[in-house]
Residue frames as a rotation matrix with the C-alpha (Angstrom) as fourth column:
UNK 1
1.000 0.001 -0.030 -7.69
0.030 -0.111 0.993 39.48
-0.003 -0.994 -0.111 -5.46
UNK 2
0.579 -0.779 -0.242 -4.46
-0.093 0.232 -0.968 40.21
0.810 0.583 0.062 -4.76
UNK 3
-0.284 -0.405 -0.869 -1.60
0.563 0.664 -0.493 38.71
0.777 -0.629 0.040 -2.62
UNK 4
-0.814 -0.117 0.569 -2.26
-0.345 -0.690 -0.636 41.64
0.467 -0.715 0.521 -0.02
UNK 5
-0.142 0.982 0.129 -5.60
-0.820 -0.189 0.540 40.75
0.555 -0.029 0.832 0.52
UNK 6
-0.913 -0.407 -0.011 -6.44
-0.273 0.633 -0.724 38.51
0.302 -0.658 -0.690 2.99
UNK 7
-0.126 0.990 -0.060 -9.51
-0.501 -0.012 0.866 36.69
0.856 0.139 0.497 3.44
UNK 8
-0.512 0.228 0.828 -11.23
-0.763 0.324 -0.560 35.80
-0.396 -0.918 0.008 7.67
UNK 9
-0.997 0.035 -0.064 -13.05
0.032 0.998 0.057 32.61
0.065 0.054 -0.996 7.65
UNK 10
-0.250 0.894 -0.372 -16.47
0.171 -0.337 -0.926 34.90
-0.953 -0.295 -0.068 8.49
UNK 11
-0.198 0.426 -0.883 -16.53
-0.744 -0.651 -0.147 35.28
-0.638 0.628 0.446 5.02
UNK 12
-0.789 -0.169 -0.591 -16.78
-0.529 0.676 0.513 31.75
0.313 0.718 -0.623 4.11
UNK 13
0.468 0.862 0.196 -20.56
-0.833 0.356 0.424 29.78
0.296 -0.361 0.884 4.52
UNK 14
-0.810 -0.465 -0.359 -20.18
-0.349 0.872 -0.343 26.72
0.472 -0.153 -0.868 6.73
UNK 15
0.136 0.831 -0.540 -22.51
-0.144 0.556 0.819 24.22
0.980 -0.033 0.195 7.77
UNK 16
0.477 0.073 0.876 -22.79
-0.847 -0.226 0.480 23.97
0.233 -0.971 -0.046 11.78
UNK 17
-0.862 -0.440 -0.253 -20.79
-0.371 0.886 -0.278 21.21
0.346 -0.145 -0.927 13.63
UNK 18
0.201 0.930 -0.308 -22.79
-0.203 0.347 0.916 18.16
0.958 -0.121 0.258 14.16
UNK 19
0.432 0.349 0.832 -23.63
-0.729 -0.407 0.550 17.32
0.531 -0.844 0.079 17.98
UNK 20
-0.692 -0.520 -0.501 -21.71
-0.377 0.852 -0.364 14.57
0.616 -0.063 -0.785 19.47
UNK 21
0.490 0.820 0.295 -23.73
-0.392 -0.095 0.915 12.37
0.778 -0.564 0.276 21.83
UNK 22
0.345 -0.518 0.783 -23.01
-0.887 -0.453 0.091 12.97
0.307 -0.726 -0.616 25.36
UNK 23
-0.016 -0.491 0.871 -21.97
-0.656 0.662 0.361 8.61
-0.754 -0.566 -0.332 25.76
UNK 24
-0.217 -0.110 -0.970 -21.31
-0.916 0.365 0.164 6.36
0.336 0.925 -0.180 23.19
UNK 25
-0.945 -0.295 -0.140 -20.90
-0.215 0.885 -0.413 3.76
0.246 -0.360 -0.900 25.65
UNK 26
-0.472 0.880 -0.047 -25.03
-0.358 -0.240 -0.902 4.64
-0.806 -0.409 0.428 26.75
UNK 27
0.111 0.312 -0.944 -26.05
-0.970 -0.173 -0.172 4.39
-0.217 0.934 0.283 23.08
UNK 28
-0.536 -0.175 -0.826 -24.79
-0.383 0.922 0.054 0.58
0.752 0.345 -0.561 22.88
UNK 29
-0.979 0.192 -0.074 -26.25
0.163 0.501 -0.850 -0.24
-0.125 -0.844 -0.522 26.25
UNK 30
-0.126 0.967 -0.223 -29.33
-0.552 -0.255 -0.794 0.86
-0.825 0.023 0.565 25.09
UNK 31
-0.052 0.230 -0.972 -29.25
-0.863 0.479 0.160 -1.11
0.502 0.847 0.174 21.73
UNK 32
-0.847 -0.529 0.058 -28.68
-0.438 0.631 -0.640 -3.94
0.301 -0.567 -0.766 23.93
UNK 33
-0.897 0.441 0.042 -31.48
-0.118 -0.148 -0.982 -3.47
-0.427 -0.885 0.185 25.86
UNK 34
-0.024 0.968 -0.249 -33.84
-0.847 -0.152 -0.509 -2.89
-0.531 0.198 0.824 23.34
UNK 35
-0.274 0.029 -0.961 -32.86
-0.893 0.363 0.265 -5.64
0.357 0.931 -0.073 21.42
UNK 36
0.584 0.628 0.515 -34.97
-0.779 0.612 0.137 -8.79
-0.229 -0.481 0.846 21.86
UNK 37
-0.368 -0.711 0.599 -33.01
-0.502 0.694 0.516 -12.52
-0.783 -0.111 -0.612 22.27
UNK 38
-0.056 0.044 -0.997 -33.17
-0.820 0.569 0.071 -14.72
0.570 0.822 0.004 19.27
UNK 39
0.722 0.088 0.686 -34.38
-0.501 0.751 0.431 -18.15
-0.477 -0.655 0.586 20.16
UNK 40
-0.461 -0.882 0.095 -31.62
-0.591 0.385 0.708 -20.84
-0.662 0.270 -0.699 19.48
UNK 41
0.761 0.643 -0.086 -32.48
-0.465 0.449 -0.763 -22.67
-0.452 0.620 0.641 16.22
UNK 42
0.715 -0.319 0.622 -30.57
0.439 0.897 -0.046 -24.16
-0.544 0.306 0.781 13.75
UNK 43
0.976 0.068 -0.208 -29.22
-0.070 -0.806 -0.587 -21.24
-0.208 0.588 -0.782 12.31
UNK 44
0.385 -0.891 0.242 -25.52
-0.657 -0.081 0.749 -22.02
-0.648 -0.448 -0.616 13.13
UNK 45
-0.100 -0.139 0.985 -25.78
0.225 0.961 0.158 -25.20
-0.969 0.238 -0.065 11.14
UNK 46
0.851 0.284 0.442 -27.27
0.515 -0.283 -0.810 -23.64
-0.106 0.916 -0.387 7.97
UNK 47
0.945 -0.311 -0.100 -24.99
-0.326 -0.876 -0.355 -20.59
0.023 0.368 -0.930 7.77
UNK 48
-0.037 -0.837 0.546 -21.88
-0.404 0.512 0.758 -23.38
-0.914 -0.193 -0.357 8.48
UNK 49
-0.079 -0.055 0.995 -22.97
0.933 0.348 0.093 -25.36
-0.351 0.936 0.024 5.00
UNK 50
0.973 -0.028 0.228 -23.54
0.151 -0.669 -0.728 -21.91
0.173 0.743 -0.647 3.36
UNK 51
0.563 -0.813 -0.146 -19.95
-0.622 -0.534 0.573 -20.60
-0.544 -0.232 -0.806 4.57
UNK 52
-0.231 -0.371 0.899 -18.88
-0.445 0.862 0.241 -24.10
-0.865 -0.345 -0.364 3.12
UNK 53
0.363 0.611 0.703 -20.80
0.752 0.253 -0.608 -23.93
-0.550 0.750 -0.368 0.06
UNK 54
0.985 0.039 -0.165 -19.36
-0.009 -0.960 -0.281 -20.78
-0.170 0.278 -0.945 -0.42
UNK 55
0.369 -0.928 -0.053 -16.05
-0.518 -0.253 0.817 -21.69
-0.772 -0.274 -0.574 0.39
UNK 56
-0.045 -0.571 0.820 -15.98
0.269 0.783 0.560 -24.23
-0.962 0.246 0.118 -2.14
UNK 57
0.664 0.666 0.340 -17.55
0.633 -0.260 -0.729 -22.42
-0.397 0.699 -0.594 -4.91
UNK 58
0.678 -0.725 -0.124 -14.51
-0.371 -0.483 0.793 -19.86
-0.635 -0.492 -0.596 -3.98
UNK 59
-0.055 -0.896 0.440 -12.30
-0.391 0.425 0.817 -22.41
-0.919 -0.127 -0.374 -4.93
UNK 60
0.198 0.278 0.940 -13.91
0.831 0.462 -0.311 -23.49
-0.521 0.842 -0.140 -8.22
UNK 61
0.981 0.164 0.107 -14.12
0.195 -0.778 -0.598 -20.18
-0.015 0.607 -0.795 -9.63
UNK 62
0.262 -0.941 -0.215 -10.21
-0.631 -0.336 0.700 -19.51
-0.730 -0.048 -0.681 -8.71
UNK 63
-0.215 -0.254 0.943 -9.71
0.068 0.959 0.274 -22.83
-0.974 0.123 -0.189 -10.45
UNK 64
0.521 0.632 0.575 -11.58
0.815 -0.168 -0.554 -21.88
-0.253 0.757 -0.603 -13.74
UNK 65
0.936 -0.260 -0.238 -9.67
-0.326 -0.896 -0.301 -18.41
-0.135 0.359 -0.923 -13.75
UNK 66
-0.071 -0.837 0.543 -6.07
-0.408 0.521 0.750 -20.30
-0.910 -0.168 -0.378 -13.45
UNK 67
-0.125 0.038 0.991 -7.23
0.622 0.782 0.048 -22.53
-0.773 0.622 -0.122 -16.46
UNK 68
0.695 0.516 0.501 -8.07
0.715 -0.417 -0.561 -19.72
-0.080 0.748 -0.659 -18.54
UNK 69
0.265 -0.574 -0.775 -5.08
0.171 -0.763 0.624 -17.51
-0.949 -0.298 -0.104 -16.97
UNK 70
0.952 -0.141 0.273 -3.25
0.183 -0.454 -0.872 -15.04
0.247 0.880 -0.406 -19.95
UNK 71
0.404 -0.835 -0.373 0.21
0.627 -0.044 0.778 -14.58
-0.666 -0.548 0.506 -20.19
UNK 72
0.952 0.303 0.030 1.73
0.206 -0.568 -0.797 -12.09
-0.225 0.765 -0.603 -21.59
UNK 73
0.481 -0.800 0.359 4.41
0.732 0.591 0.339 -10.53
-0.483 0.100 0.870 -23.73
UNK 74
0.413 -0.482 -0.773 6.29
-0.218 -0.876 0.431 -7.46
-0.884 -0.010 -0.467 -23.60
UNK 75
0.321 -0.234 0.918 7.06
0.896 0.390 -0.214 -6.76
-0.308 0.891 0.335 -27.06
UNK 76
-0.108 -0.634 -0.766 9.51
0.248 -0.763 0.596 -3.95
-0.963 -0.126 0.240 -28.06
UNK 77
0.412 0.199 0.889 8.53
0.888 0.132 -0.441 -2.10
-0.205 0.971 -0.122 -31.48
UNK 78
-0.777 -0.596 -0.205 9.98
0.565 -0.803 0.190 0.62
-0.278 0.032 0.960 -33.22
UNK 79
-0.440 0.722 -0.534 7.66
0.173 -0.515 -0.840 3.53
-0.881 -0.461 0.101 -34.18
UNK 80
-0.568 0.099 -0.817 7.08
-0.783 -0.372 0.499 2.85
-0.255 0.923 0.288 -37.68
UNK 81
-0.846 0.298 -0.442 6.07
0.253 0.954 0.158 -0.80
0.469 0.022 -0.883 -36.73
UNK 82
-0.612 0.637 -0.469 3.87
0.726 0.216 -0.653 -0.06
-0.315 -0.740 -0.595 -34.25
UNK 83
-0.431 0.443 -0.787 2.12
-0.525 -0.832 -0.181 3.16
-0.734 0.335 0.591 -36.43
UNK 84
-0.334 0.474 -0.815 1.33
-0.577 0.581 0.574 0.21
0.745 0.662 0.079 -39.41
UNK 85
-0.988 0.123 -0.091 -0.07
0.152 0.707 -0.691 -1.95
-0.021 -0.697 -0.717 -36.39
UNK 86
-0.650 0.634 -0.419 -2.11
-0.217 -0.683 -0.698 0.68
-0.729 -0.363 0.581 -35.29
UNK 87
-0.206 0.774 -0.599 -3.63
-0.785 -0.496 -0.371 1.32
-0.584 0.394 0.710 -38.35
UNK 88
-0.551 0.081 -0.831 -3.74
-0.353 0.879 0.320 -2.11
0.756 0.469 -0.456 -39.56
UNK 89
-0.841 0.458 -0.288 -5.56
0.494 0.432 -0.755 -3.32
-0.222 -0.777 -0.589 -36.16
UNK 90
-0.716 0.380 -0.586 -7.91
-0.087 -0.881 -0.464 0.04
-0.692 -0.282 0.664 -37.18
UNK 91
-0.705 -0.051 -0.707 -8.61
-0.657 -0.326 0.679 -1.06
-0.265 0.944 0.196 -40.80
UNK 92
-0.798 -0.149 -0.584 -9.20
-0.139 0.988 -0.063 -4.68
0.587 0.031 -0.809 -39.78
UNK 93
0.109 0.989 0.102 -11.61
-0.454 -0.042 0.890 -3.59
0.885 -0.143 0.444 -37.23
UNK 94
0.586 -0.210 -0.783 -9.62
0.549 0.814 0.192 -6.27
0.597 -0.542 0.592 -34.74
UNK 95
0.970 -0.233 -0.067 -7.14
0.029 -0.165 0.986 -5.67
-0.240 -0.958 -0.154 -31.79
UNK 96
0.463 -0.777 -0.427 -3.91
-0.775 -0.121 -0.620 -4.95
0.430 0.618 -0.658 -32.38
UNK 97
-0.331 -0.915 0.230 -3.17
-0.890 0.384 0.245 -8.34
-0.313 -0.123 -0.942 -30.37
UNK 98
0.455 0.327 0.828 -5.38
0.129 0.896 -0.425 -10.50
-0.881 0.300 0.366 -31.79
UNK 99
0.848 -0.357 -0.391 -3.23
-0.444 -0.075 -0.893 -9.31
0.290 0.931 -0.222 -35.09
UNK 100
0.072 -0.967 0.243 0.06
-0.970 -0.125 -0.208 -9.98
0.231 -0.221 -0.947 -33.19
UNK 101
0.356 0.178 0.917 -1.44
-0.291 0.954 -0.073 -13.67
-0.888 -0.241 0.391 -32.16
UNK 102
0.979 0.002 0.203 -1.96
0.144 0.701 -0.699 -14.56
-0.143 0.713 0.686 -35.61
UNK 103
0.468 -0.805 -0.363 1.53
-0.638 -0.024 -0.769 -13.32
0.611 0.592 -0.525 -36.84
UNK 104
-0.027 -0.600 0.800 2.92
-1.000 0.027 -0.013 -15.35
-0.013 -0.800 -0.600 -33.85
UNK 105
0.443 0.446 0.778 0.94
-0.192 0.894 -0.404 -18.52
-0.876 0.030 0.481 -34.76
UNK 106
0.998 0.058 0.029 1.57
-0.005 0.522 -0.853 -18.43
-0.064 0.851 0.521 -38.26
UNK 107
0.349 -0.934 -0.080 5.42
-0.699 -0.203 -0.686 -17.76
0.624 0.295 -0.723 -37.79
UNK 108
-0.268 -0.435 0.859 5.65
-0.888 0.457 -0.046 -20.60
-0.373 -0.775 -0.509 -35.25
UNK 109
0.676 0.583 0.451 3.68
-0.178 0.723 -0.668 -22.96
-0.715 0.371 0.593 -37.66
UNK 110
0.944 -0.076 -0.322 6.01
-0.278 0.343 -0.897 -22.20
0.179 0.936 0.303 -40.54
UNK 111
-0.037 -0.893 0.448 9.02
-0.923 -0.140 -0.357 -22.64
0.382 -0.427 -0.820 -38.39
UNK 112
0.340 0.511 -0.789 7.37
-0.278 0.857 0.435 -25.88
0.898 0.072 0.433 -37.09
UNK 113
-0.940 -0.161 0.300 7.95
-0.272 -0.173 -0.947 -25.12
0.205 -0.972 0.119 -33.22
């Protein structure tokens, strides 16, 4: 096709528009209507201790992730280091920071820090 060419919108398939209905406000008054009263039970109570049960659970799990939290460390390499990482992390089978842990451990250990 080229730039001359122009193309009408009659020549594209569309699906039909969909119908609006003629009152939204009719459509709720009628859910209303049809809908039958709940008797008053206890239900308020229960779903208060669940909200409450929930909320505290909430708070445990945050707790638990905090204790376990990861910090991390930006760690500038040049590209000859970080190409023997690679393929040392590759060889090993292992991550290339669970390699960078150990060197970190064992060079704080022999430093006695």
């Amino acid at each position: 096709m080229s730039r001359r060419e122009n193309l009408s919108l009659d020549e594209f398939a569309t699906a039909p528009r969909k119908q609006i209905a003629a009152g939204p406000v009719n459509v709720r008054q009628q859910d209303i209507a049809t809908r039958s009263p709940e008797p008053p039970s206890s239900k308020p109570e229960v779903e208060i201790d669940i909200r409450h049960e929930a909320r505290k659970a909430l708070r445990r799990v945050k707790r638990e992730r905090v204790k376990g939290e990861n910090f991390f460390v930006n760690v500038s390499l040049d590209r000859q280091t970080k190409r023997r990482l690679k393929l040392a992390s590759f060889t090993a089978e292992t991550s290339m920071q669970a390699i960078i842990e150990a060197a970190i451990v064992k060079y704080l250990d022999e430093i006695g820090a």
